[in-house]
C-alpha positions as CSV (number, residue, x, y, z in Angstrom):
1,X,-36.2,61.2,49.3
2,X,-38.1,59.7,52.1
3,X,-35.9,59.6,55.4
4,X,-37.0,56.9,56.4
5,X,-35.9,54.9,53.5
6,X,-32.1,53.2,53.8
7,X,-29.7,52.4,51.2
8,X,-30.0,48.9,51.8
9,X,-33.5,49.1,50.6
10,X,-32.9,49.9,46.9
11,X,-31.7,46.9,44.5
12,X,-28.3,46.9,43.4
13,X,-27.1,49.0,40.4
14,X,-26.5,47.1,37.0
15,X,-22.8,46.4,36.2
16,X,-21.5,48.8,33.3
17,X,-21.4,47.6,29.8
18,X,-18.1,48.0,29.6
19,X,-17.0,45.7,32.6
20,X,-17.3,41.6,32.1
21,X,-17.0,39.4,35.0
22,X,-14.0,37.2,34.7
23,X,-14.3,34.1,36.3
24,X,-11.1,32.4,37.1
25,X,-10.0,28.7,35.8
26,X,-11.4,26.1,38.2
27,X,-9.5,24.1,40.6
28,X,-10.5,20.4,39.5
29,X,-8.2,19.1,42.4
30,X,-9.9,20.7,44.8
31,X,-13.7,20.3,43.3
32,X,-13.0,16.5,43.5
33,X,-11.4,16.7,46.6
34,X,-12.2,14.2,49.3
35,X,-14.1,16.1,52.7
36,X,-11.9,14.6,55.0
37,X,-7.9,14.4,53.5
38,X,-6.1,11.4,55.2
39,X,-2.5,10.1,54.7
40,X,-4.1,7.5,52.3
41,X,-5.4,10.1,49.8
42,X,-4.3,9.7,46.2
43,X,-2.2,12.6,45.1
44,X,-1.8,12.6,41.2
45,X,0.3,14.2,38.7
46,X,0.2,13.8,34.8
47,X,2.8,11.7,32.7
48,X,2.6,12.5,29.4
49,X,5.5,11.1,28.2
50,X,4.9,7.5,29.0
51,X,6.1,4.4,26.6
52,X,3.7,2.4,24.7
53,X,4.8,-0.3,27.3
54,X,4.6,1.6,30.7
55,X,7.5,0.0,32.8
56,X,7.2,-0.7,36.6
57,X,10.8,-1.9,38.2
58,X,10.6,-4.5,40.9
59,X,11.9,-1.6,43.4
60,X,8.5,0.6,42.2
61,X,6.2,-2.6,42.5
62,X,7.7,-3.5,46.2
63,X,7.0,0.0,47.5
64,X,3.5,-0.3,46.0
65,X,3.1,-3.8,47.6
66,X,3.4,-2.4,51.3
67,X,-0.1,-1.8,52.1
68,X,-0.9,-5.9,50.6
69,X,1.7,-7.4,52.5
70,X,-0.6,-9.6,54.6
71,X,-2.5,-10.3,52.3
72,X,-4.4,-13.8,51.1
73,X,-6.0,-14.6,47.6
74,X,-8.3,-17.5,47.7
75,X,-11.2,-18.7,45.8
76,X,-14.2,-21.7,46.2
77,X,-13.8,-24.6,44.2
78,X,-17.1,-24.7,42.0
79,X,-19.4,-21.7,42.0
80,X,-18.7,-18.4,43.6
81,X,-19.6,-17.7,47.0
82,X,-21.9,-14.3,48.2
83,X,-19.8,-12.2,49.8
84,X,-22.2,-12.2,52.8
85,X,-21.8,-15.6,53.5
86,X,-18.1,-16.4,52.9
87,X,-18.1,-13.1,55.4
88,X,-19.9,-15.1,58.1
89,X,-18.2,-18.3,57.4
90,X,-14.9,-17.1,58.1
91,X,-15.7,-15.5,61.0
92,X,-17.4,-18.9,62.7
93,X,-14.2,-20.8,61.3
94,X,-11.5,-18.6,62.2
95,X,-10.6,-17.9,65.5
96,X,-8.4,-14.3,64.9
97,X,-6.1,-12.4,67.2
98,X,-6.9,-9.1,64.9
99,X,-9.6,-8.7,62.5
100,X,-9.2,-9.2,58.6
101,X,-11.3,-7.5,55.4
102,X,-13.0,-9.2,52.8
103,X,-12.7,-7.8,49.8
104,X,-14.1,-9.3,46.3
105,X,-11.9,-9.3,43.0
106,X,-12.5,-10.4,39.3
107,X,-13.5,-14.2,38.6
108,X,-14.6,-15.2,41.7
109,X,-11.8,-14.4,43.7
110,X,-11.6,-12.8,47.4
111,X,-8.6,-10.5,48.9
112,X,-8.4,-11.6,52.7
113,X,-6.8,-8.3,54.2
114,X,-4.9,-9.2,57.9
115,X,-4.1,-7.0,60.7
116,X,-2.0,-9.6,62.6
117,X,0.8,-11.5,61.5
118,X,0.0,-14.7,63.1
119,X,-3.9,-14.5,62.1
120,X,-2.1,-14.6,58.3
121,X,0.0,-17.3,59.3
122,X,-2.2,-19.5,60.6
123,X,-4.5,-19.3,57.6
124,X,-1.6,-19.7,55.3
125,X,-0.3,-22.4,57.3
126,X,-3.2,-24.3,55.3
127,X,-3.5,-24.5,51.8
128,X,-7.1,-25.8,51.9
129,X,-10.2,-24.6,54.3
130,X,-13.4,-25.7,54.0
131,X,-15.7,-22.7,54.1
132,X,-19.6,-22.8,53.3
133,X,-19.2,-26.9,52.6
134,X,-16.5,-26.4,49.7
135,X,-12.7,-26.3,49.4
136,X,-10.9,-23.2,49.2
137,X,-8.2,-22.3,48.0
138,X,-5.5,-19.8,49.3
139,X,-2.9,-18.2,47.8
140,X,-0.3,-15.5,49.1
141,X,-0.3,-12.6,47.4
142,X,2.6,-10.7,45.5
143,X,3.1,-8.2,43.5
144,X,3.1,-9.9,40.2
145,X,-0.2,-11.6,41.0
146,X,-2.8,-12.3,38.7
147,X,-6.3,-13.9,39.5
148,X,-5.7,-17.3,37.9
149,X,-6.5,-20.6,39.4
150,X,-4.2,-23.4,40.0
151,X,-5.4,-26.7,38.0
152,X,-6.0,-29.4,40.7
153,X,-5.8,-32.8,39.3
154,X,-8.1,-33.9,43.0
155,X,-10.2,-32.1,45.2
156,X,-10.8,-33.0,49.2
157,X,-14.5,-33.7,50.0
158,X,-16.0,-34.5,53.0
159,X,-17.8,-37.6,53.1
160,X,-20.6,-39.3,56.0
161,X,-20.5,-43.2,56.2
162,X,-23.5,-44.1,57.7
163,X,-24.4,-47.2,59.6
164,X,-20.3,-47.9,60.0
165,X,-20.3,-51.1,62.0
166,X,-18.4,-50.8,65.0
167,X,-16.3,-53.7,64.5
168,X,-14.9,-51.1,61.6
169,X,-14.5,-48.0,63.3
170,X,-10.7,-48.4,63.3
171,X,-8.2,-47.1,61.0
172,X,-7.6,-50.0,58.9
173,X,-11.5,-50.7,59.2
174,X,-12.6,-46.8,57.4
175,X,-9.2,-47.0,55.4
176,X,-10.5,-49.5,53.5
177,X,-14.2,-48.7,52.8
178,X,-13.2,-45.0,52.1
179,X,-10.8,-46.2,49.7
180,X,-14.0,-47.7,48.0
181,X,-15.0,-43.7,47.2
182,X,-11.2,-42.1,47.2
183,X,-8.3,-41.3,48.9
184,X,-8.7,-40.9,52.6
185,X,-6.7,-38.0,54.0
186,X,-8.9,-37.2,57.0
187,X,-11.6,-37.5,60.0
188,X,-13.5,-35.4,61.9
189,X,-12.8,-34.7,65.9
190,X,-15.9,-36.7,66.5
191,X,-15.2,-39.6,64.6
192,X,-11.9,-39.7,65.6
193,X,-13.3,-39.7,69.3
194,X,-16.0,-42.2,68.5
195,X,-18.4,-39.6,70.2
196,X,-21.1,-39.6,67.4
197,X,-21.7,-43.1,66.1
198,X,-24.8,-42.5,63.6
199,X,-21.8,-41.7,60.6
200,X,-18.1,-41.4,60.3
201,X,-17.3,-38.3,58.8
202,X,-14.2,-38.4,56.3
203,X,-12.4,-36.2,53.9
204,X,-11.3,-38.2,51.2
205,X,-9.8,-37.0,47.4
206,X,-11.6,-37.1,44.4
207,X,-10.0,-36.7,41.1
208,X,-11.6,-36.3,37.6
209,X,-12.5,-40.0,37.5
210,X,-14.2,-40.0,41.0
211,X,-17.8,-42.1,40.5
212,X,-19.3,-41.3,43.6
213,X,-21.3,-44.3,45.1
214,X,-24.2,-44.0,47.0
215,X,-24.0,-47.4,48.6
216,X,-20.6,-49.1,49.6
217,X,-21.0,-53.6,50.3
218,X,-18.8,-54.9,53.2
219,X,-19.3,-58.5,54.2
220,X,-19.0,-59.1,57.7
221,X,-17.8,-62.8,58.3
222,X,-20.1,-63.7,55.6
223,X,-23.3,-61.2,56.4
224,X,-23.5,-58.2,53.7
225,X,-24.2,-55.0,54.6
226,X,-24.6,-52.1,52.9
227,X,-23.4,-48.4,54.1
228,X,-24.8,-45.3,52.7
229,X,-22.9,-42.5,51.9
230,X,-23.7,-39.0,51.5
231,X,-21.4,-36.3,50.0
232,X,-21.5,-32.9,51.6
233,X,-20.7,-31.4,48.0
234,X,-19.5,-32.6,44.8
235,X,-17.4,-31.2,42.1
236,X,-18.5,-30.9,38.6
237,X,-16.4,-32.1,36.0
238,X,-16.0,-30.2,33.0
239,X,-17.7,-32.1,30.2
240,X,-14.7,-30.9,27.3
241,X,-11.4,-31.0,29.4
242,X,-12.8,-33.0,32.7
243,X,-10.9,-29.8,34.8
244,X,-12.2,-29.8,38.3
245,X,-11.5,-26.0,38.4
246,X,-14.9,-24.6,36.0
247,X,-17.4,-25.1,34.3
248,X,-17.9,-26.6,31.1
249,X,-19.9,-23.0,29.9
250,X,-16.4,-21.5,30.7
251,X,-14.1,-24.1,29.2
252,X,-10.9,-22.3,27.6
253,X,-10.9,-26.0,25.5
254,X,-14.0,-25.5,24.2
255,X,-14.8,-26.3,21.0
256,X,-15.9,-23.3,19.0
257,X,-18.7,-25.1,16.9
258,X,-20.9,-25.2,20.5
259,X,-20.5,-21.4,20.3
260,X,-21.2,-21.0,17.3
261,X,-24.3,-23.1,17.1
262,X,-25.8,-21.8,20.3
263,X,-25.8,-18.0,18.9
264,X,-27.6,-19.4,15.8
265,X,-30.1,-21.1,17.9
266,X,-30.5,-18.1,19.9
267,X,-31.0,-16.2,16.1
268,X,-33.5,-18.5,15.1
269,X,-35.8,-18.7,18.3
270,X,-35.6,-15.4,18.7
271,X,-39.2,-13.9,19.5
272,X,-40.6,-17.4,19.8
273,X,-42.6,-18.4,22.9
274,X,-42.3,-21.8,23.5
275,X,-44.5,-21.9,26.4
276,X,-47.7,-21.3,23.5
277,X,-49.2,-24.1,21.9
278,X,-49.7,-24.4,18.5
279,X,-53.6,-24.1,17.6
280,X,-54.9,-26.6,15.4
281,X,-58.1,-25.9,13.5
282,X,-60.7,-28.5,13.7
283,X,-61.3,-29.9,10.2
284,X,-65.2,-30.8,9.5
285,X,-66.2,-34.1,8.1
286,X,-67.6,-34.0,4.5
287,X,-71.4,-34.5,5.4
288,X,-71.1,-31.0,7.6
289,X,-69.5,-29.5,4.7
290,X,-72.4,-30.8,2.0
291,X,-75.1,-29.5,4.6
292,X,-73.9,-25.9,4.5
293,X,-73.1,-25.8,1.3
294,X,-77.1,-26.8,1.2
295,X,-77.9,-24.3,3.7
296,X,-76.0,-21.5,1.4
297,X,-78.4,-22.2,-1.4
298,X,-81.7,-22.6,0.2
C-alpha cells in the first residue's frame, strides 16, 4: 500500500447484510415546532374521550377570555371596509394613549385589540363612530360572542345644507329644515361655530322610510328659496325586508323562488355570449335568384 495514501482517503465500507438501520419514531412536536418558543405558544394534548357536545364551563371560558379583555367588535354599516383603510381611518380619528390592533373576522367584522384602558373606554364610550364616511358600529366583546349584527330600525348620516340663509343658522332655524330630511341629532364644530358658512353640516337619522331630497323649499317672508342638500353616504334598503343592516342579495327573508330562478337562468345562459350579435343572412330578391338560376344553365 502506497504510504502516502491515508485512511481517510478510501470510501466507506458497506454496512453488513445482516444489520438494518433503525430509524427512530419522529417527534411531530418538535418538527412543527415554532423557532422562537414564547410564553404564548400553544401547547397541546389529545382528548379522546370528548362528548358529542364538547362542554366549556363559564370558569374555562373566563380564563380563555383574558387575552380579549379589551377588546371591541364593530362593523360598517353597508359594505365592508379594506382593512387598509379602516386602518388609516382610525388612526386620523382616534387620538390613543397606547396603540390598538386591527384584526378582521367573518362577515365583515373587525376585532379592535387595546393596550390601554382608557383608549378602550373612550371608544366604547360611543356606540357610533363615523369612520371612512359610514357609521360604525361597536360592540364589547365577551366570551359568548358571536358575529351577528344588531337590527337598527335608523341609521345617523351626515348631511351638508347648502346655501343655509343666515337668518336660519340658529337652532330652531336648522331644526326645522333638517327635520324636512330626518331626525336631527347633531352638528359639526364648524357649523356650530358659524366658521364655514358655504353648508351647515348635520347628522340627522334615517330610518327605512327615509326619501332623501335633493332640494328642501323654505319661504323667507314670502321669497322661496331652495337649499341643496347633499348626503355624505346613504344606506341601502333591503328590497324584501327594508333592513338597513344588508343587502337584499343577502336577505335571510328572502324568497327562495329568486334563488331558484337565478340558478336556472344561470343553467340556461350558460356558454352564451351576449356581447355577439346574431348574424342575419341577407336574403336575395327573386330577379337575382332567376338570373343565376339562368347563369347555371347557360
Amino acid at each position: 500500500m502506497d504510504p502516502s495514501l491515508l485512511p481517510s482517503d478510501f470510501p466507506p465500507l458497506c454496512q453488513p447484510a445482516g444489520r438494518l438501520a433503525i430509524s427512530t419514531p419522529k417527534d411531530w412536536s418538535q418538527v412543527f415546532a415554532p423557532e422562537v418558543s414564547t410564553s404564548k405558544s400553544l401547547a397541546f394534548s389529545h382528548h379522546p374521550s370528548e362528548p358529542e357536545v364538547i362542554p366549556f364551563t363559564s370558569e374555562k371560558l373566563s380564563k380563555g377570555g383574558e387575552d380579549w379583555d379589551l377588546c371591541l367588535v364593530g362593523y360598517s354599516i353597508g359594505r365592508r371596509p379594506f382593512y387598509e383603510a379602516l386602518s388609516s381611518a382610525i388612526k386620523k380619528t382616534w387620538s390613543l394613549t397606547g396603540s390598538v390592533q386591527l384584526l378582521s373576522l367573518n362577515d365583515g367584522f373587525f376585532l379592535f385589540r387595546f393596550t390601554c384602558r382608557d383608549d378602550f373606554d373612550m371608544v366604547w364610550s360611543r356606540d357610533v363612530w363615523f369612520l371612512l364616511g359610514k357609521p360604525f358600529v361597536f360592540q364589547k366583546w365577551h366570551p359568548k360572542f358571536i358575529s351577528k349584527r344588531e337590527e337598527l330600525t335608523s341609521v345617523p348620516i351626515w348631511v351638508k345644507i347648502h346655501d343655509l340663509p343666515l337668518a336660519c343658522w340658529n337652532s330652531e332655524g336648522i331644526s326645522r329644515i333638517a327635520s324636512k330630511i330626518g331626525i336631527p341629532v347633531a352638528a359639526d364644530k364648524l357649523t356650530e361655530l358659524k366658521r364655514r358658512l358655504t353648508y351647515a353640516r348635520i347628522c340627522v337619522l334615517f330610518d327605512n322610510q327615509a326619501t332623501f331630497p335633493e332640494v328642501i323649499r323654505v319661504s323667507l317672508d314670502g321669497d322661496e328659496v331652495s337649499l341643496k342638500v347633499q348626503y355624505e353616504w346613504r344606506p341601502s334598503p333591503c328590497d324584501h325586508c327594508k333592513s338597513l343592516m344588508h343587502f337584499s342579495s343577502s336577505c335571510p327573508s328572502k324568497p327562495l323562488q329568486d334563488n331558484i330562478d337565478k340558478v336556472k337562468d344561470k343553467e340556461v345562459n350558460r356558454g352564451r355570449s351576449f356581447s355577439r350579435q346574431a348574424r342575419y343572412r341577407a336574403k336575395s330578391k327573386p330577379h337575382e335568384r332567376q338570373s343565376e338560376v339562368n347563369v347555371g344553365n347557360s
